[in-house]
N, C-alpha and C positions, 0 to 999 in steps of 0.2 A: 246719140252715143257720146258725142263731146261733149255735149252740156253733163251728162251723167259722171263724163269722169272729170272731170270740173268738180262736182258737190262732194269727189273722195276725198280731195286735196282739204288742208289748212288753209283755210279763209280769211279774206278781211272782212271787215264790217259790209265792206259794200259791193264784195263778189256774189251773195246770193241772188241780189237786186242782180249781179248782170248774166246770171247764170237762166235766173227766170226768164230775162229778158230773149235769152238767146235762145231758150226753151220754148217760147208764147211766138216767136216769130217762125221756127221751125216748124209747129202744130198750125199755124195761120197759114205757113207759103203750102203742107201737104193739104191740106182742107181744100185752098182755093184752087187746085190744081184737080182735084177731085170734083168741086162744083162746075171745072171746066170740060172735065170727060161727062158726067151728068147732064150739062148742058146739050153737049155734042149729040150724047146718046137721043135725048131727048127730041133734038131736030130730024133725027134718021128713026125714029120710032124702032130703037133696039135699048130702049131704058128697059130694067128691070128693077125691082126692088127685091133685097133681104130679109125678110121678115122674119121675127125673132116675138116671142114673150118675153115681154117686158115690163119687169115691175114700174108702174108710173109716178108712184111715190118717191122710188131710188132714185129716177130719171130726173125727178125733178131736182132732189138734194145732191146730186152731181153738179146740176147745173150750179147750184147757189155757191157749192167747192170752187168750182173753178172758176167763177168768172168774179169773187170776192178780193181778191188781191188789185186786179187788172180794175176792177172798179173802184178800189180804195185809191190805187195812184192819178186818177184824176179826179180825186174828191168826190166819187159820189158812192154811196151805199146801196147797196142789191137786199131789196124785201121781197123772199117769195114766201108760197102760198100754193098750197095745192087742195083743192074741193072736191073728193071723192071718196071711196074706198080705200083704204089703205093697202087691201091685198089685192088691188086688182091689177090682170096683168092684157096688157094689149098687144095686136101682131101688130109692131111696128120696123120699119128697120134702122133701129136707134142712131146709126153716125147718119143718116139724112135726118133724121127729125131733130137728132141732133145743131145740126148745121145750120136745119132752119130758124129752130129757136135761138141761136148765135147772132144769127142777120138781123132779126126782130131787138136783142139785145142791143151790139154793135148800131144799129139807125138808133136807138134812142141814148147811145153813148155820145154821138154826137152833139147832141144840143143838152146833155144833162149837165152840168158843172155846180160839186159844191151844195148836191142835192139826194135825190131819192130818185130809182129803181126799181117798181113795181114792176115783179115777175110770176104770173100764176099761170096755172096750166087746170082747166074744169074736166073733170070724167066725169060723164054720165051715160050709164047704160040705159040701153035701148033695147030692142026685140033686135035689131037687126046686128047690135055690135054697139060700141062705147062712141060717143060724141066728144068729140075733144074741142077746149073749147083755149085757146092759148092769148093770153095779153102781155105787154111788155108797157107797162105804161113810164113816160118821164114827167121831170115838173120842169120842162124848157119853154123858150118862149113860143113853139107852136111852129108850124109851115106853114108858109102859103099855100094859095092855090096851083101853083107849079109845082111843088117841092113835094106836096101829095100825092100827084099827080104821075110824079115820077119815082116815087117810093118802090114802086114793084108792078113789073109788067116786063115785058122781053126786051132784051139786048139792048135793041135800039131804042126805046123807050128810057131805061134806066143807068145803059153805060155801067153798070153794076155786076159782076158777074155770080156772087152770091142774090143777088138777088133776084134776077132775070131765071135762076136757077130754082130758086125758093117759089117765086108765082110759076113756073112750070110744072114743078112738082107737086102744089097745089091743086093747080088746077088736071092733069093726070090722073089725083085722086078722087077727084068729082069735088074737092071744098076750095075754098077762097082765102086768099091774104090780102091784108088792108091794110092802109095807116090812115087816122083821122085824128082830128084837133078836139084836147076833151074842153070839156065845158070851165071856162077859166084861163087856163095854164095848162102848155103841155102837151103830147101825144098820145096816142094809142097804137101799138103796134101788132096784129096780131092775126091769128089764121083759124080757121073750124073747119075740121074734115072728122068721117065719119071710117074709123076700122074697126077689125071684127078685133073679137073679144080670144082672149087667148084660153 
């Protein structure tokens, strides 16, 4: 609400930059406070999800909105890509699938600098419901064997609380999240789980 009556007021050149700023850390501290009730829930087996139809096309051109800015200020550019249907809609519960494809972004912000952003998201229907099939790839110099290793697994594993949240909710859903080194240059960040079809 602050940041909003901020953008009424007469600006300088350089109040948007801190309007955004105060806006993106806002949206970050609710989020990770939310991944930390998720977490919790998830330890006492009283998680639930929202499930909603959701256009997967929108879903994805949301993500490219939002996270375009915040990628431009450290030099790197967001390409995404979406391989499906255009009208197809999936029961997802958009602010965790959200979240997760956040964390997948976020690990490869880390090591991207002054580079590229591969963001795609694959639908493929099935007899049983859509296949989802999610990459975040960078062109960084790649992780070690620990730093893989520690990308995404529980709590104590990753010290991570987004993302100790994201392989829980993965794995919940019966699919997997991974990070692995592509061939060259760079990472892979990404998760395949199986929902029904809306």
């Amino acid at each position: 609400a602050f940041a909003e009556l901020i953008k009424r007021q007469p600006q300088s050149r350089q109040i948007p930059e801190y309007v955004a700023a105060i806006h993106n850390s806002a949206a970050e501290g609710t989020s990770l406070l939310q991944q930390a009730r998720d977490l919790a829930a998830i330890g006492t087996g009283n998680f639930t999800l929202n499930l909603q139809p959701t256009p997967l096309r929108e879903f994805m051109d949301s993500i490219t909105s939002d996270w375009n800015t915040r990628a431009e200020s450290a030099g790197v550019t967001i390409m995404a890509s979406y391989e499906g249907d255009t009208d197809l809609l999936a029961l997802i519960d958009p602010p965790r699938f959200r979240a997760t494809y956040d964390t997948l972004i976020e690990s490869a912000l880390r090591w991207s600098r002054n580079g590229v952003i591969e963001v795609g998201l694959k639908a493929e229907p099935t007899a049983a419901g859509i296949q989802l099939q999610a990459r975040v790839r960078d062109d960084g110099p790649g992780l070690d064997v620990e730093q893989l290793a520690t990308c995404f697994g529980d709590l104590s594993t990753t010290g991570n609380i987004a993302s100790a949240t994201a392989w829980h909710l993965l794995n919940a859903l019966g699919g997997r999240i991974f990070a692995e080194n592509n061939n060259g240059c760079g990472t892979t960040y990404g998760f395949d789980v199986s929902v029904e079809r809306a």
